[in-house]
C-alpha positions as CSV (number, residue, x, y, z in Angstrom):
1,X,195.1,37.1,142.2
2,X,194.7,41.0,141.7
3,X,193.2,40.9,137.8
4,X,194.1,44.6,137.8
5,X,196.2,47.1,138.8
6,X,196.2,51.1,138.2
7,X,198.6,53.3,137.3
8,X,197.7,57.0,138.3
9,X,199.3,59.5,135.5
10,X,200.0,63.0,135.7
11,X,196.5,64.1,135.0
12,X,194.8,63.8,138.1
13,X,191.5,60.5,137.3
14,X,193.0,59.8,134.1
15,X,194.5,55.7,134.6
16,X,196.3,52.9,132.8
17,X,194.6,50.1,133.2
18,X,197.2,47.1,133.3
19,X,195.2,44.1,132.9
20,X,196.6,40.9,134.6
21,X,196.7,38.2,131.8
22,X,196.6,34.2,132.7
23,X,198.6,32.2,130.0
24,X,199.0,28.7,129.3
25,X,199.2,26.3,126.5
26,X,195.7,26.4,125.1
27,X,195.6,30.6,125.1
28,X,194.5,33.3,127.8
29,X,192.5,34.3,130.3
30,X,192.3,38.4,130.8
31,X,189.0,40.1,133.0
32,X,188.2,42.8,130.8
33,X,186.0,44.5,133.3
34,X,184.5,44.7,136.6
35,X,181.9,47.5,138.0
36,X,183.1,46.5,141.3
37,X,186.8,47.3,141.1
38,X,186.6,50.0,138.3
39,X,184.2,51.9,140.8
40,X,187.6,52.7,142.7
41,X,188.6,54.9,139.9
42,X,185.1,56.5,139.7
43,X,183.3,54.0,137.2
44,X,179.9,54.6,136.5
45,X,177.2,52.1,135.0
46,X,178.3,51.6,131.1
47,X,175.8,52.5,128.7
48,X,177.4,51.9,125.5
49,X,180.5,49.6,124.2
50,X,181.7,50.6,120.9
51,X,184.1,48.6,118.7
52,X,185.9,50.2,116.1
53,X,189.0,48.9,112.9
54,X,191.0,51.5,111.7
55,X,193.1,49.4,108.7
56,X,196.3,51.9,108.3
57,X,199.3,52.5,110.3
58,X,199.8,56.5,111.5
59,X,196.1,57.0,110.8
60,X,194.6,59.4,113.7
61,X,190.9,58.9,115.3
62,X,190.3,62.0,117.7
63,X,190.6,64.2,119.7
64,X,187.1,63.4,120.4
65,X,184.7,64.1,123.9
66,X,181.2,64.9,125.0
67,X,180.2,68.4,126.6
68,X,177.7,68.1,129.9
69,X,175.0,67.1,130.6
70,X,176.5,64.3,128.1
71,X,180.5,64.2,129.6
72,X,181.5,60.5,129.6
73,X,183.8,58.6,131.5
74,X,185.6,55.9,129.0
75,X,187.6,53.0,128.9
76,X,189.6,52.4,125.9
77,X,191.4,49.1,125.0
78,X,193.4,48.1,122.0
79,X,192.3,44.4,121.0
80,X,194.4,44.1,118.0
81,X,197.7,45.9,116.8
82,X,198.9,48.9,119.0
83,X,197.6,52.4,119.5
84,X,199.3,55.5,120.7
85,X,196.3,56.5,123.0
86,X,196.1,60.3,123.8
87,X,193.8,61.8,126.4
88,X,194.2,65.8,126.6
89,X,192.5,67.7,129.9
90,X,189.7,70.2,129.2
91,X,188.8,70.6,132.9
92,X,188.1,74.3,133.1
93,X,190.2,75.3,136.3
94,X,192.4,72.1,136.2
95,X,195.7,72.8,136.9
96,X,196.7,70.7,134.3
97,X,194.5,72.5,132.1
98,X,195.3,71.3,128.2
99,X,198.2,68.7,128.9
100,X,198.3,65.9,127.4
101,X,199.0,62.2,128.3
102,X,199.6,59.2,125.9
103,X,199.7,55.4,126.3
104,X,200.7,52.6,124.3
105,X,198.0,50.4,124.1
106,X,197.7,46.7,122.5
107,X,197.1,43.0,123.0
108,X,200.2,42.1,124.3
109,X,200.6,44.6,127.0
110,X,197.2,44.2,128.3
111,X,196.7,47.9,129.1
112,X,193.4,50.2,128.8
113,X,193.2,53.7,129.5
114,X,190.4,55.0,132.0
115,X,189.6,58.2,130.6
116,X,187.3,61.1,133.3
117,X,184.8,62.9,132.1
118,X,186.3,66.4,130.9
119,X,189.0,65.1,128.8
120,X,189.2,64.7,124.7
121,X,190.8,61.6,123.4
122,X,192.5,60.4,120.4
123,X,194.5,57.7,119.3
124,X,197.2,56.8,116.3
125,X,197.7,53.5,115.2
126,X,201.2,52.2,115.2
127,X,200.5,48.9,112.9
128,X,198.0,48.7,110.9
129,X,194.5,46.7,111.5
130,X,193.8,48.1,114.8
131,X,191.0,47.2,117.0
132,X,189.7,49.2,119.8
133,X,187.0,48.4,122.2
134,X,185.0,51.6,123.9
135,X,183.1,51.7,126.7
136,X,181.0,54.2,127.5
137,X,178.9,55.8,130.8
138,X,177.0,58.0,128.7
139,X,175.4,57.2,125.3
140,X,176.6,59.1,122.0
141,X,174.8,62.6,121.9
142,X,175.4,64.5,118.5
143,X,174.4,68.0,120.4
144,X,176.9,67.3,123.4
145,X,179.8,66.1,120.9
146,X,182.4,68.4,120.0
147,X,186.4,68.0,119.1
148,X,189.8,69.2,119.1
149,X,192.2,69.0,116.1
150,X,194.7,66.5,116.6
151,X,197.3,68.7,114.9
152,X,196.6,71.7,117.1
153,X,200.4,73.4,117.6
154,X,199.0,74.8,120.9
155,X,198.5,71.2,122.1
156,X,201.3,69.8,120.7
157,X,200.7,66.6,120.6
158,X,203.6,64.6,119.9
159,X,202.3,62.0,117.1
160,X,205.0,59.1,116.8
161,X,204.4,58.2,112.9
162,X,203.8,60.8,110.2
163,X,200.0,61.1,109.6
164,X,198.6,58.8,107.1
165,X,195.4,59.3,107.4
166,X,193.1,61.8,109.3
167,X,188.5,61.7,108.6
168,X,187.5,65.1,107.0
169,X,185.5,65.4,110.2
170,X,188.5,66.0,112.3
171,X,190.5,67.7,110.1
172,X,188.0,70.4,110.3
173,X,187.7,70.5,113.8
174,X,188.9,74.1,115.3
175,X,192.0,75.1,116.3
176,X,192.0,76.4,120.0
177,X,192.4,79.8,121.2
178,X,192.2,82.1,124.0
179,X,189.2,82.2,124.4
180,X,188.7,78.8,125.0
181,X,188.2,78.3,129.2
182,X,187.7,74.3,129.0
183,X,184.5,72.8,129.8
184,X,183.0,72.4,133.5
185,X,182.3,68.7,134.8
């Protein structure tokens, strides 16, 4: 039995993850990871997993990422409630240079997005009590972390619910301009 299968999306390494889930009566049975088969999509070793609960509906984690020598690959699941996962490409030279993708993510659907280094990611909640397991091929570097704001009009991201609630730290993260060439991974 294949326990996962990949769905390519329009910005070239970024993946949904569908997760092949094994039901009967006592519950489920769903392989969360394996090095072996995630090393198809360019997987390296995982240094960190992070678990996060963000309690209110429309609330907005993000656009978070890591510049180099600290860019991260991640894997991002929803383990409770759903998510409207965002990944946005900062590959300086990418030809899909500051496009954005998003994913619904959440228990039921089994899906986790594989996120390349080079990209900032985000995430609404769409119910409330969400749960989100990280993990990480780098470990968290305050001097290599940086952010996009999530309400950037030159992104546009398209947020399903109106904002509830948004961290200080986010809000105040810059607004993109011309000058800004991406990073290089």
């Amino acid at each position: 039995m294949e326990r996962f299968r990949f769905r390519p999306t329009p910005l070239t390494g970024l993946t949904v993850i569908e997760r092949t889930c094994i039901e009967d009566s006592r519950g489920f049975l769903s392989r969360f990871f394996c090095q072996e088969t995630m090393s198809r999509l360019g997987m390296k070793p995982i240094q960190q997993i992070n678990h996060t609960l963000t309690r209110k509906a429309g609330a907005i984690r993000g656009m978070h990422f890591q510049h180099p020598p600290a860019a991260e690959i991640k894997i991002v699941s929803c383990l409770q409630g759903r998510i409207l996962d965002v990944a946005v490409d900062l590959r300086a030279g990418s030809p899909t240079f500051l496009q954005w993708f998003s994913a619904e993510l959440s228990r039921e659907n089994q899906y986790s997005l594989f996120i390349p280094e080079g990209f900032a990611h985000g995430f609404q909640t769409l119910t409330k009590n969400c749960e989100l397991l990280y993990l990480h091929t780098v470990n968290y570097s305050p001097t290599h972390e940086a952010g996009l704001n999530p309400l950037d009009p030159l992104l546009a991201i398209t947020w399903p619910l109106d904002v509830s609630e948004i961290s200080a730290r986010d809000q105040a993260h810059p607004m993109l301009d011309s000058n800004f060439k991406g990073i290089e991974v």
